[in-house]
C-alpha positions as a printed NumPy array, in Angstrom:
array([[ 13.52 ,  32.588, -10.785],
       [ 16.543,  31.307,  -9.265],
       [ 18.126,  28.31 , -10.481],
       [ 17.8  ,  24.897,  -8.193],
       [ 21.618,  23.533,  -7.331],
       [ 22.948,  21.076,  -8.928],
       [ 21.945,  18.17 ,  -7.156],
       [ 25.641,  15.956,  -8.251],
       [ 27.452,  18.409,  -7.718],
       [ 29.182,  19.19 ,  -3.623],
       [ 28.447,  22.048,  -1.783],
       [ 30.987,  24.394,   0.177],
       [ 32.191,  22.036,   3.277],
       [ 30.911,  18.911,   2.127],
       [ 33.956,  16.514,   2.379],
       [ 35.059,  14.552,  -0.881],
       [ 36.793,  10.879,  -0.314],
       [ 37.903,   8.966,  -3.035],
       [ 35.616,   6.051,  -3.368],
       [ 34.688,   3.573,  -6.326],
       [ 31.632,   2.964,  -4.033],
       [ 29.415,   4.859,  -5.614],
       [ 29.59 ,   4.507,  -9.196],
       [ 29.497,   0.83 ,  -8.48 ],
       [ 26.049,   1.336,  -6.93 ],
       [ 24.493,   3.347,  -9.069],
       [ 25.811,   1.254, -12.218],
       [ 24.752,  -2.062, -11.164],
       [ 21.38 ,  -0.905, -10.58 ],
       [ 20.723,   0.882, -13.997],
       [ 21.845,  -2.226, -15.052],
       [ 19.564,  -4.044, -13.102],
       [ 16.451,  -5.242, -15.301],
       [ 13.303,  -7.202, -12.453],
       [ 11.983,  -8.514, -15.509],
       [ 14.812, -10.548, -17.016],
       [ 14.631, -12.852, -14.364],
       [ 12.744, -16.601, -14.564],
       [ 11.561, -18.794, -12.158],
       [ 14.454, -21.147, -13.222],
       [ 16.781, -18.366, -11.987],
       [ 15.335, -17.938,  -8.508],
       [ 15.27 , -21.525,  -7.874],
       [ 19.073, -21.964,  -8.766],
       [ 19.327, -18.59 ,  -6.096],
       [ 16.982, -20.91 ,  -3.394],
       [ 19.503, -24.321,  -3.86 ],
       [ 22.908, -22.307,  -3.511],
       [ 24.328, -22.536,  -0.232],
       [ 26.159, -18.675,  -0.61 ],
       [ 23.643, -16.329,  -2.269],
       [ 25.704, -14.289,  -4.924],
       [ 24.612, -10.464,  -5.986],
       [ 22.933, -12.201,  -8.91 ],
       [ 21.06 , -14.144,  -7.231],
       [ 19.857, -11.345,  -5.013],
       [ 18.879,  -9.634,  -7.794],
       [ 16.721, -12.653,  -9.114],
       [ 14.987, -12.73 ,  -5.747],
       [ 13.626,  -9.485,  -5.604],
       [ 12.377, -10.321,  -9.024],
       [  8.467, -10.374, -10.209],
       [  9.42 , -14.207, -10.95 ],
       [ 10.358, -15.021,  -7.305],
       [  6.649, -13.954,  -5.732],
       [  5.47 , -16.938,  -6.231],
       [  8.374, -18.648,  -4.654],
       [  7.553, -16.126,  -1.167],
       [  6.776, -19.491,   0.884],
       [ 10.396, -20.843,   0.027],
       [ 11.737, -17.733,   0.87 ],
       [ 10.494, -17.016,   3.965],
       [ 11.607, -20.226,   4.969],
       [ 15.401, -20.278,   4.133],
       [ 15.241, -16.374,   5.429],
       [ 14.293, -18.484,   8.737],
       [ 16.693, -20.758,   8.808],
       [ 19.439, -18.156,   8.029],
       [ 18.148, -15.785,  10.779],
       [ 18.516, -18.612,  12.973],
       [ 21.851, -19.654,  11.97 ],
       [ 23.27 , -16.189,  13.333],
       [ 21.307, -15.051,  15.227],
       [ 19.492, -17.65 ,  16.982],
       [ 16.663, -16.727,  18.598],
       [ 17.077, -13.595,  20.009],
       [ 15.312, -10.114,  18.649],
       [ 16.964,  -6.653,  19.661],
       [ 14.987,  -3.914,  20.79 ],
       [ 15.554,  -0.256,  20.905],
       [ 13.825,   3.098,  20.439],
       [ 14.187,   6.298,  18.672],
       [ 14.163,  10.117,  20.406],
       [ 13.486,  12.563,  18.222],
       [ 15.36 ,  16.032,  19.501],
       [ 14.405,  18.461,  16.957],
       [ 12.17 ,  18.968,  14.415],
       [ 13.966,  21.709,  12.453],
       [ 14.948,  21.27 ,   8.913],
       [ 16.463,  23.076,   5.803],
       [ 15.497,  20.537,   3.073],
       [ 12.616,  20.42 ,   1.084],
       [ 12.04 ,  17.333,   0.583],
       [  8.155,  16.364,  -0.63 ],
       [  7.454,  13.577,   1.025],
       [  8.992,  14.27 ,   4.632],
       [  6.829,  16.033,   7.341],
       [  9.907,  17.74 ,   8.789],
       [ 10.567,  19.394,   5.433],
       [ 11.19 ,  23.55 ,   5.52 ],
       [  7.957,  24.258,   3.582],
       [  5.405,  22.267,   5.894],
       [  3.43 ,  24.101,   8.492],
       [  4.283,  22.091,  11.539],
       [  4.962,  22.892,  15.314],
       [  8.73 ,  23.385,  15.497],
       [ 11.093,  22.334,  18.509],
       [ 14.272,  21.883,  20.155],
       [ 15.341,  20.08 ,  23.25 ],
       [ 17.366,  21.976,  25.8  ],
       [ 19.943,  19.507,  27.357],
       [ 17.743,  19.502,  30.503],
       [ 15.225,  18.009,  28.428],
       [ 16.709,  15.891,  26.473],
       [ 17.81 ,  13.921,  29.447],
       [ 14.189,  13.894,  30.968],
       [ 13.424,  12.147,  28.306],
       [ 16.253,   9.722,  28.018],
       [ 15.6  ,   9.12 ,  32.008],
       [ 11.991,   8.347,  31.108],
       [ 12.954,   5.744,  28.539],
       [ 16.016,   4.099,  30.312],
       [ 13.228,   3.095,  32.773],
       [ 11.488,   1.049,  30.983],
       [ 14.668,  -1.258,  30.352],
       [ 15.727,  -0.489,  26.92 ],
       [ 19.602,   0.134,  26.723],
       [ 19.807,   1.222,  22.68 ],
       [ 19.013,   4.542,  21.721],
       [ 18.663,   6.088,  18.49 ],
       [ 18.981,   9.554,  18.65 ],
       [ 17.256,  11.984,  15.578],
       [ 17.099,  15.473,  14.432],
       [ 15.389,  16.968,  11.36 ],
       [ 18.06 ,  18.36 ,   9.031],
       [ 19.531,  21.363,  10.052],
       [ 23.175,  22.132,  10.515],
       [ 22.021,  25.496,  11.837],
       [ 19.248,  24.665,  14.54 ],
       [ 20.964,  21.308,  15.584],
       [ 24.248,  21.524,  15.226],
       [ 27.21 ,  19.018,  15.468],
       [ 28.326,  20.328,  18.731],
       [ 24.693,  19.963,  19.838],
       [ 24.032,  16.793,  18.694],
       [ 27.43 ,  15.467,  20.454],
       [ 26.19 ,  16.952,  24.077],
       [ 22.655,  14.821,  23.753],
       [ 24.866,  11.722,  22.774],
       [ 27.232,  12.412,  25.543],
       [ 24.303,  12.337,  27.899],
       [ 22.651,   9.142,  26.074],
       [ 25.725,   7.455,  26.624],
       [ 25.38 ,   7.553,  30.272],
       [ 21.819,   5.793,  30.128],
       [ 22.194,   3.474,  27.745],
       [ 24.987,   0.611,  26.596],
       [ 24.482,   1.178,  22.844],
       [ 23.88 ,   4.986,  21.232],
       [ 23.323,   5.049,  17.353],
       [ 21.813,   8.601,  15.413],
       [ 19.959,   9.392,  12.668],
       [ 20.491,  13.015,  11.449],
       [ 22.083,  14.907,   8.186],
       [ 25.246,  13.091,   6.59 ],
       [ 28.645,  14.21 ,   8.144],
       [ 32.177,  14.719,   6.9  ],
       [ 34.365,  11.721,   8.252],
       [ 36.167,  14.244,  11.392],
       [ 32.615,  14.676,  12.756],
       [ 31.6  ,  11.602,  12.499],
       [ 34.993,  10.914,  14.2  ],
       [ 33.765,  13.601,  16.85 ],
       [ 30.54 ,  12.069,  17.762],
       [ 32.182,   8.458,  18.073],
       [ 33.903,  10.057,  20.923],
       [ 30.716,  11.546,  22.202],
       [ 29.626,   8.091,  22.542],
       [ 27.928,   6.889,  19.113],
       [ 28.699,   3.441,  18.013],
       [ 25.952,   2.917,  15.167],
       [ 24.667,   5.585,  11.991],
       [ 22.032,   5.347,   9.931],
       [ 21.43 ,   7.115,   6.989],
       [ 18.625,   6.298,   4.322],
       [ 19.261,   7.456,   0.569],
       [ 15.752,   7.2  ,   0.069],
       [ 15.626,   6.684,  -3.12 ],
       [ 18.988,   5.492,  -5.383],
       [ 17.349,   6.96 ,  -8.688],
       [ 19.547,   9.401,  -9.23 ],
       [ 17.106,  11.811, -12.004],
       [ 14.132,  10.583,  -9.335],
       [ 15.887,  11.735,  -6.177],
       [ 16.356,  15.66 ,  -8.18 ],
       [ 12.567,  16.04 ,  -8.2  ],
       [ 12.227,  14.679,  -4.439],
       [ 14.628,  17.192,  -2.994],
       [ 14.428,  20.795,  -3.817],
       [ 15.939,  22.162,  -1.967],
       [ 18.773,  21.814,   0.814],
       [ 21.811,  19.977,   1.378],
       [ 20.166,  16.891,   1.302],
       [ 20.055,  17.96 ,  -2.461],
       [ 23.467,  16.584,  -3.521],
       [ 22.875,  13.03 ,  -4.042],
       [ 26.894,  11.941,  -3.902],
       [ 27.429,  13.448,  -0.306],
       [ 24.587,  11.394,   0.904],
       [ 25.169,   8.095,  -0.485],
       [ 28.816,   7.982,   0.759],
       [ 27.62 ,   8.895,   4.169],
       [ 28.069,   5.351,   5.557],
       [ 31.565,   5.306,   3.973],
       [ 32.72 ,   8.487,   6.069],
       [ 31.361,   7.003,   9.106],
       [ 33.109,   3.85 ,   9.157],
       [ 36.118,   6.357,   8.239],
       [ 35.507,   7.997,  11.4  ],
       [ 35.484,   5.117,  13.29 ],
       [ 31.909,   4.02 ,  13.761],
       [ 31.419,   0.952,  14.817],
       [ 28.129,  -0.104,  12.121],
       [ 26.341,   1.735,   9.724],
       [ 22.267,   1.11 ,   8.295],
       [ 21.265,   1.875,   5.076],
       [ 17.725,   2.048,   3.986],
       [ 15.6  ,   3.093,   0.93 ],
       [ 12.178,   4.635,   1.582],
       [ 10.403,   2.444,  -0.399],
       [  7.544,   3.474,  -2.797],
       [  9.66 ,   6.656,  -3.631],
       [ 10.824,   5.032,  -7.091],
       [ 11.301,   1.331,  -8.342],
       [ 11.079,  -0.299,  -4.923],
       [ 12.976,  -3.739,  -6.41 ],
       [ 15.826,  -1.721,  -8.456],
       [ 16.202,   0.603,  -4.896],
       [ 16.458,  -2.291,  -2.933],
       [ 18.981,  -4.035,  -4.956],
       [ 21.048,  -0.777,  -4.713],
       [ 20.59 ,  -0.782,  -1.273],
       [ 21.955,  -4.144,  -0.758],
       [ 24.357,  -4.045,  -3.099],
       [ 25.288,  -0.936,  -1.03 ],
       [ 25.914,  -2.803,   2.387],
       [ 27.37 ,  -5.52 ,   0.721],
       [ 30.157,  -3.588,  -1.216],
       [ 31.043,  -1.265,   1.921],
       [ 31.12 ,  -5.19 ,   3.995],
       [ 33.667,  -5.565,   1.358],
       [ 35.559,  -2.789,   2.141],
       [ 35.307,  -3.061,   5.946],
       [ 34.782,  -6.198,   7.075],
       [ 34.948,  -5.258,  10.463],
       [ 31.889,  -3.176,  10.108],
       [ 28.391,  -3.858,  11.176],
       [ 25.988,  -3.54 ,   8.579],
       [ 22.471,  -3.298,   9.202],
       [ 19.562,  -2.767,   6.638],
       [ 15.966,  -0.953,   7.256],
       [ 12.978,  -1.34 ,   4.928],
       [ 10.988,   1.802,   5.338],
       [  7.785,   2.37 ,   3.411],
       [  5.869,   5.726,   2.675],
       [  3.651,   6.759,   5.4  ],
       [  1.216,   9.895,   5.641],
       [  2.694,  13.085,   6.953],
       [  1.39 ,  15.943,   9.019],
       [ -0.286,  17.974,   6.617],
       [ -0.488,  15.452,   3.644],
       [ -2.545,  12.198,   4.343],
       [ -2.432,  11.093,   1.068],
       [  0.985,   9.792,   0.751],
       [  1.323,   6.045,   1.137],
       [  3.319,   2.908,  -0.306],
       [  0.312,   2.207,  -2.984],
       [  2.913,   0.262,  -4.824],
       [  4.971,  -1.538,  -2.379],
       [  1.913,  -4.01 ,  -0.378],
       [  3.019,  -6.358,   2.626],
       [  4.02 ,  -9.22 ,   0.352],
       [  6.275,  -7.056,  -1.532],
       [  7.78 ,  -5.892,   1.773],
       [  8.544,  -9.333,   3.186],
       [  9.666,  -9.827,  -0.181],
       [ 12.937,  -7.674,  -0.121],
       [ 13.056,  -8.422,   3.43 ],
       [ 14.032, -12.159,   3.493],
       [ 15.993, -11.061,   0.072],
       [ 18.225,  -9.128,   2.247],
       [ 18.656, -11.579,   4.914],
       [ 19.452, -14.866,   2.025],
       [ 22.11 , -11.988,   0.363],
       [ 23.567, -10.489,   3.7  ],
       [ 22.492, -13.409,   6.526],
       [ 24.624, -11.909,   8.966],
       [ 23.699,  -8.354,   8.787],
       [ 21.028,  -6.471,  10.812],
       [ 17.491,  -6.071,   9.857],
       [ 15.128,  -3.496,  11.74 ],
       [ 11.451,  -3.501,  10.755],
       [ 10.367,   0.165,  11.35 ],
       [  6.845,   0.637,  14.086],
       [  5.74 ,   2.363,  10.175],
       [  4.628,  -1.215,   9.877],
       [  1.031,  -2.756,  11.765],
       [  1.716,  -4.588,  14.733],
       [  0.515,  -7.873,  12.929],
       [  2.798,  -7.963,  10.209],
       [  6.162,  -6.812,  12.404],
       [  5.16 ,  -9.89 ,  15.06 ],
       [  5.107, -12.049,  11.662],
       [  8.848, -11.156,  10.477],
       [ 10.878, -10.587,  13.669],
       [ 12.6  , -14.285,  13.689],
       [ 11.902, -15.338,   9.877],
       [ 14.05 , -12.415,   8.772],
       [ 14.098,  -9.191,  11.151],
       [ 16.519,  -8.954,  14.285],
       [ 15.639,  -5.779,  15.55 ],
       [ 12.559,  -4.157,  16.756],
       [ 11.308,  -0.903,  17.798],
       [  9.184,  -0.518,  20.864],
       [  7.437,   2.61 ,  22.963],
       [  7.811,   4.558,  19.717],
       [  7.192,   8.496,  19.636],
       [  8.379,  10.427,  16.338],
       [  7.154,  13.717,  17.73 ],
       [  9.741,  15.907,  19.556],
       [  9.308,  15.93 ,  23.601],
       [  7.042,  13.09 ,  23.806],
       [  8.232,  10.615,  26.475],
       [  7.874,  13.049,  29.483],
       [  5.57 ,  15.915,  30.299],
       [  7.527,  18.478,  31.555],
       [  9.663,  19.267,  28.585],
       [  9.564,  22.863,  27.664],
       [  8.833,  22.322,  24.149],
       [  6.684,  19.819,  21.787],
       [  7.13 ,  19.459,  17.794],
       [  4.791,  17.876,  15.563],
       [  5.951,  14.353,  14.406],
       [  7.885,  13.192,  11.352],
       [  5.28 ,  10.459,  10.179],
       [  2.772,   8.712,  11.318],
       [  2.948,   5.28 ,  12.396],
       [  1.482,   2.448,  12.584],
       [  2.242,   0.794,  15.743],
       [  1.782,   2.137,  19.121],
       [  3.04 ,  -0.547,  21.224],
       [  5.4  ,   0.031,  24.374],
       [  8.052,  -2.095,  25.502],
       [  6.139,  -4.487,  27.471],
       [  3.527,  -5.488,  24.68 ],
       [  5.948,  -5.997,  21.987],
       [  8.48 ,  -8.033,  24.638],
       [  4.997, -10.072,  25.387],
       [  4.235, -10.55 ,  21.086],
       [  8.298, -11.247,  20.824],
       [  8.156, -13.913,  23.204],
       [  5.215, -15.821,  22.055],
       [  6.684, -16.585,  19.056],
       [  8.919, -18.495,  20.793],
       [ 11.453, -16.031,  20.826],
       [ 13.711, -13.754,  23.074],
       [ 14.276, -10.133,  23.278],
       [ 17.119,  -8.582,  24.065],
       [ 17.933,  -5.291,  25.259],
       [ 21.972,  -5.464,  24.923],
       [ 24.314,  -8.217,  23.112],
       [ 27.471,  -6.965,  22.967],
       [ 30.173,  -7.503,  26.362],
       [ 32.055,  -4.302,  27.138],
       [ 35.473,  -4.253,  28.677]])
C-alpha cells in the first residue's frame, strides 16, 4: 500500500520563505488551555480599552458564555467605531469544480462522485455580466483545487476579465508561491483568502489524504506569500467544527494579528465558516459549534482585531446573518451560487456545488434586511485614482 506524504514536509515547487509566523501560531495555540480561564478574567478582557492576545483568548473561553450579552455589545460599539454603519456586499463565482485533494469533508474533493466543470472564458464572463447587473462591484472568484484543470495562467485570464466588471476582485483557490501571487495582482486581484481549516496540526493529517493541500506549512503561510506578492488584504478562516473550534479560532486570530504585525499596511479580514452537508454526504454538520458559539468567536474577533474585516458566510440562516451584520460582521454575501455555471443559462457546462447553504437570498432582499436594521450597504468603499 503506498505510503501517504508527509503532510510537514514541502512538495517539489512549493516555495519556502523564512518566516517565524508559523511556529508562533501553532505554539501559542497548543499552549492555549479554554478551560483555565475565569469569569474574573473575561471581565478584566470586557473593561480594557485595547484587547490584548490574552484577553482574546479568555473570551473565546467556556467562562465568557455567559458574559455573550456584554460581548455583543462592545463588539457593537467597536464595529461602529470603524466602520460606522455601513455593511459590504459581494458575491462568490465558482469557475471550476475540479480538484486533486482528498479532503473528507469537502464536496469538491477527488474521491466524490459529483458533476465536474470548467468555465471557458466566454462563460466565465456571461456570468460575471449577469452578476455586475445586479449592482455588486466585489467579486470573489473560486476554483476547486487543481493546479492541473485550473491553472495559474487560467485563473489570471478570468480575473483579468473580472477586473473589467467590477472595482474590487479577491479569489479563493489553492495556496500560491509569492511570484504568482505577484502575477495575479497584476491580473487584477487585490484581496486572497485562504482557510487552514483546521490549525491542529495531527487533526489536519487525517482530514487531508491526499493532495497538495496535504502539507500543512505551505498552506498556513499562504497569506504571508500573498502580501509578499503584493496583495493588497488577505482572509483567514478556520472551518469550524473540524477540531477544537475555540483553540482554532484563537490560532486563527492570533494568525491575522501576527501577519498585521508584520504588515501593517495589509488588510486583514477574518471568516467564520461552519461545517455544512456536502453533495453526497448529508450528514456532516457543525454538531459542536451552535449559533451562540458562533457569535461567540465572532464578536471575539472584532474586540481583538476591531479594525479588521469580518464576512459571515450565506452557510449561515438568513435570521442569524441579519442579527450580526452591524454588532460584529462588515461584510455580507448576497445572490449566492456555489455550483459552477449558475448565474446564467447559457453556459456550456454546470458542476455540482461545493456545499450547501443556507441562505438563498439575492441582492435585493439582503440590501432590504441590511437596511432595516438601520444600516447601509455598500457595494464599493475604497476611491481609486
Amino acid at each position: 500500500m503506498k505510503q501517504p506524504v508527509d503532510h510537514m514536509k514541502y512538495m517539489e515547487g512549493m516555495e519556502v520563505i523564512s518566516s517565524e509566523v508559523m511556529d508562533r501560531v501553532i505554539a501559542d495555540r497548543e499552549a492555549y488551555d479554554p478551560s483555565y480561564y475565569t469569569a474574573a478574567h473575561v471581565q478584566s478582557a470586557l473593561g480594557r480599552e485595547h484587547c490584548t492576545q490574552e484577553d482574546f483568548a479568555a473570551l473565546l473561553s467556556p467562562a465568557a458564555e455567559p458574559f455573550l450579552e456584554e460581548m455583543a455589545q462592545k463588539a457593537k460599539t467597536e464595529t461602529a467605531k470603524h466602520f460606522g454603519s455601513s455593511i459590504y456586499l459581494f458575491t462568490p463565482l465558482y469557475i471550476s469544480n475540479y480538484c486533486e485533494n482528498y479532503c473528507v469533508y469537502c464536496g469538491f474533493n477527488c474521491h466524490n462522485r459529483i458533476s465536474r466543470a470548467k468555465l471557458e472564458m466566454t462563460d466565465v464572463e456571461r456570468e460575471l455580466k449577469a452578476i455586475a447587473a445586479t449592482g455588486l462591484e466585489e467579486i470573489l472568484i473560486l476554483t476547486g483545487e487543481s493546479r492541473k484543470k485550473s491553472d495559474v495562467a487560467y485563473i489570471g485570464e478570468a480575473c483579468k476579465l473580472a477586473k473589467q466588471y467590477f472595482k474590487n476582485v479577491g479569489i479563493e483557490v489553492y495556496p500560491m508561491n509569492s511570484d504568482e501571487y505577484a502575477y495575479l495582482h497584476q491580473c487584477g486581484v487585490d484581496f486572497v483568502t485562504v482557510f487552514q481549516e483546521t490549525y491542529d496540526s495531527d487533526r489536519y493529517e487525517t482530514l487531508h489524504l491526499a493532495g497538495h493541500k496535504r502539507v500543512f506549512p505551505y498552506r498556513i503561510n499562504a497569506q504571508e506569500r500573498a502580501l509578499m506578492g503584493g496583495m493588497r488584504g488577505v482572509a483567514f478562516g478556520a472551518l469550524l467544527g473540524l477540531a477544537d473550534f475555540r483553540k482554532d479560532a484563537f490560532a486563527t486570530g492570533t494568525h491575522g494579528w501576527l501577519l498585521q504585525k508584520k504588515y501593517p499596511h495589509a488588510e486583514i479580514s477574518f471568516s467564520c465558516p461552519r461545517l455544512r452537508p456536502i453533495v453526497n454526504n448529508d450528514q456532516i454538520n457543525p454538531k459542536d459549534v451552535h449559533e451562540r458559539q458562533l457569535l461567540q468567536v465572532m464578536c471575539a474577533y472584532r474586540i481583538f482585531m476591531p479594525f479588521a474585516g469580518l464576512t459571515i458566510s450565506s452557510r449561515e440562516r438568513a435570521g442569524f446573518r441579519d442579527h450580526v451584520v452591524g454588532l460584529c460582521a462588515t461584510k455580507i454575501s448576497a445572490g449566492v451560487s456555489t455550483g459552477i455555471g449558475s448565474h446564467v443559462e447559457e453556459v456550456s457546462e454546470k458542476g455540482d456545488e461545493q456545499f450547501e447553504i443556507a441562505d438563498n437570498r439575492n441582492l435585493d432582499e439582503v440590501c432590504a434586511a441590511i437596511r432595516s436594521r438601520g444600516l447601509q450597504p455598500v457595494m464599493n468603499d475604497y476611491i481609486f485614482v
